[in-house]
N, C-alpha and C positions, 0 to 999 in steps of 0.2 A: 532515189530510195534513201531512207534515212531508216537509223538504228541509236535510241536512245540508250543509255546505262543509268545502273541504280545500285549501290550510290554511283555518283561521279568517279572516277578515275581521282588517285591521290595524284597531289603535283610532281613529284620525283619520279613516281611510276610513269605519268603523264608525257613527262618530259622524255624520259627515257623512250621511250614504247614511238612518242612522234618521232623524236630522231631515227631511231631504225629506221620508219616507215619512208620519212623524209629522203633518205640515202637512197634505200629498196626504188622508190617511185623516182627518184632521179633517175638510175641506169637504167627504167624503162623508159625515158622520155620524158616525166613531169615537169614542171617548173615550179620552184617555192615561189608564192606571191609574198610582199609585206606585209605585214599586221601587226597590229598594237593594241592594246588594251587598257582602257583608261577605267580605274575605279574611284568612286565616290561614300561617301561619310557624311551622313546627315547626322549633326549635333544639337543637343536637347534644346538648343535656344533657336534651331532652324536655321544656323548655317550649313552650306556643303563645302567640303575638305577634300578634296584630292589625296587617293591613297595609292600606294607603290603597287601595281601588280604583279604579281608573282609570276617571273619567269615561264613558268611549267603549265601555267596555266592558260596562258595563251594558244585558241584556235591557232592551229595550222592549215594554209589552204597550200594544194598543188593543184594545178593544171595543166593541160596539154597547151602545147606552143600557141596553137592557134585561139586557145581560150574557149574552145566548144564542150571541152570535159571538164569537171573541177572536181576534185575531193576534199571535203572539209572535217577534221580532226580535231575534235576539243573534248574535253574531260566527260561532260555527259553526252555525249551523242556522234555519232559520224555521219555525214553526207556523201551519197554521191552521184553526181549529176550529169545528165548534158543535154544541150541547147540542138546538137545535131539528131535527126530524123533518124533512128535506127529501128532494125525491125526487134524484137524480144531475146531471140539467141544470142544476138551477139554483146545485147547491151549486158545480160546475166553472165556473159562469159565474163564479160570485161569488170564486173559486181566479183565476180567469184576469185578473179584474175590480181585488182588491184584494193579494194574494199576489204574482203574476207581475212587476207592475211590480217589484216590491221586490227581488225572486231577480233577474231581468234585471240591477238597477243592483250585485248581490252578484257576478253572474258575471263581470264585468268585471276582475273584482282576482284572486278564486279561481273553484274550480271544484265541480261538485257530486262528494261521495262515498255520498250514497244518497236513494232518494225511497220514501218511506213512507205507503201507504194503510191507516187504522185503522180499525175498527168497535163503537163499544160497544153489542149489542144487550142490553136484559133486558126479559124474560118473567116476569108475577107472576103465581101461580095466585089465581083468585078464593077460593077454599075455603080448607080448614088444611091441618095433616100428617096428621092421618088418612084425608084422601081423599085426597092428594095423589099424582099417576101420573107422574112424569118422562115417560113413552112417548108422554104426548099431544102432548108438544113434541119429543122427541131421538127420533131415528131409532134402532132398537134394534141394529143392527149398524154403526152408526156408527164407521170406523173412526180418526177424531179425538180422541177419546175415550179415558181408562181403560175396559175393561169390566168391572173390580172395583169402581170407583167405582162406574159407573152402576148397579149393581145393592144398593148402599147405602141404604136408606130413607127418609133423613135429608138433613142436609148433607153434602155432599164436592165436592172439588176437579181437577180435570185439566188441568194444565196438557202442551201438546204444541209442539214446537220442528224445523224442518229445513231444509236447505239443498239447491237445484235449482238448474239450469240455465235459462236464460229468453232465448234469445237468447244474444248476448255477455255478459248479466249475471248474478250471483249472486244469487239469490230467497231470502231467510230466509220461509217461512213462521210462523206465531207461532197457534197456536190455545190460547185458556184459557175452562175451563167453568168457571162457580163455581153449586150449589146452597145456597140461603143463607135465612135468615130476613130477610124487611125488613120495618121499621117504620113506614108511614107515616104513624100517629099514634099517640100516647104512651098513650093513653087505650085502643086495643087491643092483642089479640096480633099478633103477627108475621104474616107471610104467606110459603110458601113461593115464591122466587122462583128465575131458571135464569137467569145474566148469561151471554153469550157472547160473547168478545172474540176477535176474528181480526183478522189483520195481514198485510201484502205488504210487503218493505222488497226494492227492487231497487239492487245497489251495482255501477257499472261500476269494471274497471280493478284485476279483484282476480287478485293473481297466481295462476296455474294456470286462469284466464280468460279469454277473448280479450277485445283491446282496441278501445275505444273513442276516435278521437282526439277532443281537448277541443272543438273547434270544434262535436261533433254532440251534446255536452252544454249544452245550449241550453234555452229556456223550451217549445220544441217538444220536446223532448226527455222533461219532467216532464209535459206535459201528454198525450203517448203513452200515457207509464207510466201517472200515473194513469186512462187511462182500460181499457187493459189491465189493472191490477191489480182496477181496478170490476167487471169484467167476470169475473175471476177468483173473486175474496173472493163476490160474487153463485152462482158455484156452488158453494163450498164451504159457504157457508149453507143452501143448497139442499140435502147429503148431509147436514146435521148435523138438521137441522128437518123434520119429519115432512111430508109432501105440504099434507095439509090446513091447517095454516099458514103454509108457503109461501103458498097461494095465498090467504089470509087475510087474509097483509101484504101480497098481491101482488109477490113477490119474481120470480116468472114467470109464463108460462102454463101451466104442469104442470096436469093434472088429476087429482085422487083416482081410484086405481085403485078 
């Protein structure tokens, strides 16, 4: 999930507000990673100059020991992620848990301008390309999808993009298929695989929108969304992914007609 700001976070504010956060997320376990930030200066004759980065301004990442969790902390925006398979409640706990404080002590200064639910799901077929059936995973009239793609043999790609109404706020949906070779060891062939990435990004306060006053752009406010957006992206997975593994991953109760 990620949470942008508007404006950015001043640099002293910045600084200060990551520190807390940095300490907080230590005694629960976190670990600071390193990072650096390198800025640039294009000059009117077209060279580039190397500029001093400010302190305060530099992203902060923490992670969990094992490197499955990360949260990322910079002026306009926060991250926060993980690579490990969880089911909904506990990953919003852990949003509500280690994320929230940190947006709370951001919305103080600014305010938010969008909250964003991502999913990166992939599917590897056990077999190769010669048996390989896209149909056993992707719904065949799936209309998220290219349908010139999907009827390609091989690899190919679809990416799909659009904008809805959601309430007062602007909903960018984001749907990307990718069928791909992956390697998970050197020593064999590839295996075909089906990545599918979906996205909910909700932004109040966009003109030709109705508005939102700042006061009801709150940590209740993100924690709405995402759990609206959860509940969204859960059925749009559902049109994309054929019944029977739906209910494979247990994504619903659907049953196999």
């Amino acid at each position: 999930m990620s949470v942008t700001f508007t404006p950015a976070v001043p640099d002293k504010a910045f600084q200060r507000n990551a520190d807390s956060a940095a300490a907080d997320l230590t005694k629960m376990g976190f670990l600071q990673q390193g990072m650096s930030a390198v800025s640039f200066e294009f000059g009117p004759d077209g060279r580039v100059a190397p500029l001093a980065s400010a302190v305060g301004s530099t992203p902060r990442i923490l992670s969990r020991p094992d490197q499955t969790t990360a949260l990322t902390i910079a002026p306009d925006h926060l991250v926060f992620a993980t690579q490990s398979y969880v089911r909904w409640q506990p990953f919003i706990g852990d949003v509500e848990r280690y994320a929230i404080p940190v947006i709370s002590a951001m919305l103080e200064i600014v305010s938010i301008a969008s909250v964003r639910l991502e999913y990166w799901d992939r599917f590897t077929w056990s077999g190769t390309w010669a048996d390989f059936d896209v149909q056993k995973l992707l719904q065949p009239n799936c209309p998220y999808f290219a349908p010139e793609a999907a009827r390609q043999a091989q690899q190919w790609h679809s990416h799909a993009g659009w904008f809805t109404k959601d309430g007062a706020l602007r909903r960018l949906t984001n749907i990307n298929i990718d069928v791909v070779d992956v390697v998970k060891d050197l020593a064999y062939q590839g295996q075909p695989s089906v990545g599918i990435y979906s996205s909910l990004t909700d932004q109040p306060n966009v003109p030709g929108y109705e508005t939102t006053e700042p006061p009801a752009l709150d940590a209740k406010f993100i924690v709405d969304r995402l759990e609206n957006q959860h509940l969204a992206l859960k059925a749009i997975l559902g049109h994309i992914i054929v019944d029977e593994m739906a209910n494979r991953i247990g994504l619903d109760a659907r049953k196999t007609a």
